[in-house]
Legacy VTK file of the C-alpha trace (Angstrom):
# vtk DataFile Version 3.0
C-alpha trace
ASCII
DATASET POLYDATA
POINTS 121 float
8.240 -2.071 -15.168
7.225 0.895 -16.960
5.737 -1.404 -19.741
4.060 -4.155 -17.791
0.313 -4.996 -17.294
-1.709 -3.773 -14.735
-3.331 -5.455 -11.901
-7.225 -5.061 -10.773
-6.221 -6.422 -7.120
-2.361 -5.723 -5.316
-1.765 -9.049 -3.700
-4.100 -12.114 -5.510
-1.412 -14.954 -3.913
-1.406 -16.562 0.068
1.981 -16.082 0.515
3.798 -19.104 2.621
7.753 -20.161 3.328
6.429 -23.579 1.215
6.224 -21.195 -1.852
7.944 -23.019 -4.474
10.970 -20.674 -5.580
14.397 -20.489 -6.010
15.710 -17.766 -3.489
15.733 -14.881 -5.423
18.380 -11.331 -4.592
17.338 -10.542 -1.172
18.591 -6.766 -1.862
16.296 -6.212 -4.521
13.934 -7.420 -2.876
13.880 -5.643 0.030
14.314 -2.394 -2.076
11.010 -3.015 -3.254
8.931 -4.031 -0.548
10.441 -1.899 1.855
8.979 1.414 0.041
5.799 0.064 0.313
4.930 0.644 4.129
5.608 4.114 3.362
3.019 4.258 0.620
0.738 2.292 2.354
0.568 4.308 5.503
0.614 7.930 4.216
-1.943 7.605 0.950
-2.410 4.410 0.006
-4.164 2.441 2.577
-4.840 -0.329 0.530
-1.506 -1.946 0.235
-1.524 -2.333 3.973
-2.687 -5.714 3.636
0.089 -6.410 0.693
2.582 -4.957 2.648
2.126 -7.032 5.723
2.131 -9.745 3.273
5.471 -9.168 1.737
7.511 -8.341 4.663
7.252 -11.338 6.261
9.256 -12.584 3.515
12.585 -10.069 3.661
15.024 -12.675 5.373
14.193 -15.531 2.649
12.844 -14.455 -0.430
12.072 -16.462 -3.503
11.089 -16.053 -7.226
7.217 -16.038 -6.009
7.358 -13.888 -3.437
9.456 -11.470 -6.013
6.844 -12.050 -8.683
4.084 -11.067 -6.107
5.753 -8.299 -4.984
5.953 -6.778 -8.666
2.549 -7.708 -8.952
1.742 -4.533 -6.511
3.920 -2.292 -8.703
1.549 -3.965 -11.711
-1.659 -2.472 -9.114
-0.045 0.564 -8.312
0.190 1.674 -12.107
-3.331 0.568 -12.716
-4.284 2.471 -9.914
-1.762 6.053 -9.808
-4.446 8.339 -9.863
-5.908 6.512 -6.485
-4.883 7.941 -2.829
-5.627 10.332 0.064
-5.195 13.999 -0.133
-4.838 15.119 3.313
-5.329 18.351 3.765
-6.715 21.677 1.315
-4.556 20.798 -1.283
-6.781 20.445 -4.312
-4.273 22.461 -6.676
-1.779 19.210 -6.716
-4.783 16.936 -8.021
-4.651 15.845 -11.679
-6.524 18.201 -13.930
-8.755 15.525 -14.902
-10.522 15.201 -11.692
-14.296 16.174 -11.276
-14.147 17.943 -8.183
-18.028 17.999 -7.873
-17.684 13.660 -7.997
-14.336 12.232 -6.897
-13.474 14.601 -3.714
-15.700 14.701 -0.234
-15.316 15.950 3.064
-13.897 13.522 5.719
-14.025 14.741 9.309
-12.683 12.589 12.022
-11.843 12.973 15.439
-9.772 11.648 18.029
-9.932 11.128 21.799
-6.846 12.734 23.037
-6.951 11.596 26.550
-7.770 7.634 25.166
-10.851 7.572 26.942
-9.978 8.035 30.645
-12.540 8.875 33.119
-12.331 12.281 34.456
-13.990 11.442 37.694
-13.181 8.524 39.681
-15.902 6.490 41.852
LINES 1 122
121 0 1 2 3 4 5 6 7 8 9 10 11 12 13 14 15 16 17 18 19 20 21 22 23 24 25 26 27 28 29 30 31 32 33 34 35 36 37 38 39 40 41 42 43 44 45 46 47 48 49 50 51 52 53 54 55 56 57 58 59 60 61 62 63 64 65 66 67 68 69 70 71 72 73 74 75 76 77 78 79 80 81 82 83 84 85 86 87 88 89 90 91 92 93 94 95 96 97 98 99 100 101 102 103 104 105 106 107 108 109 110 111 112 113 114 115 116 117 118 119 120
């Protein structure tokens, strides 16, 4: 995979159990796809969708759903340099990253208590 094209979008298939396909090596399969929750959920929220996608597939797999799933590795080399940095950590970012441009402040906030009422009527 190291010398394969890249990809613009990760998944650009609807993924079905009609797919036409012989059943393809469900271990290597399911190798593959099962890294990518992982990925998706820590720094790369846009394989979530992807992800979803291809593990619906892990009991049964065929070629297409294979060949889709390698079409996110094909995204995820186009894209490398893309991802969350949680945290103060700018020292880890590639050197060729304008600071001034690519970076910005996200603040969020939670509601601990999920929005329970303090005071009952």
């Amino acid at each position: 995979m190291q010398d394969c094209k890249t990809k613009k979008i990760p998944l650009d298939v609807v993924l079905t159990t009609e797919n036409d396909g012989e059943f393809c090596d469900t271990t290597e399969y399911r190798v593959l796809v099962g890294s990518l929750p992982y990925l998706s959920t820590t720094t790369r929220p846009d394989l979530c969708e992807g992800a979803s996608q291809l593990s619906r597939f892990m009991a049964t797999p065929t070629t297409t759903h294979l060949k889709a799933a390698k079409g996110v590795l094909e995204y995820l080399k186009a894209t490398v340099n893309y991802g969350l940095c949680l945290g103060n950590r700018l020292d880890i970012l590639p050197d060729d990253i304008d600071l001034r441009i690519d970076t910005f402040n996200l603040t969020g906030y939670c509601d601990a208590d999920f929005a329970t009422v303090t005071k009952r009527p």
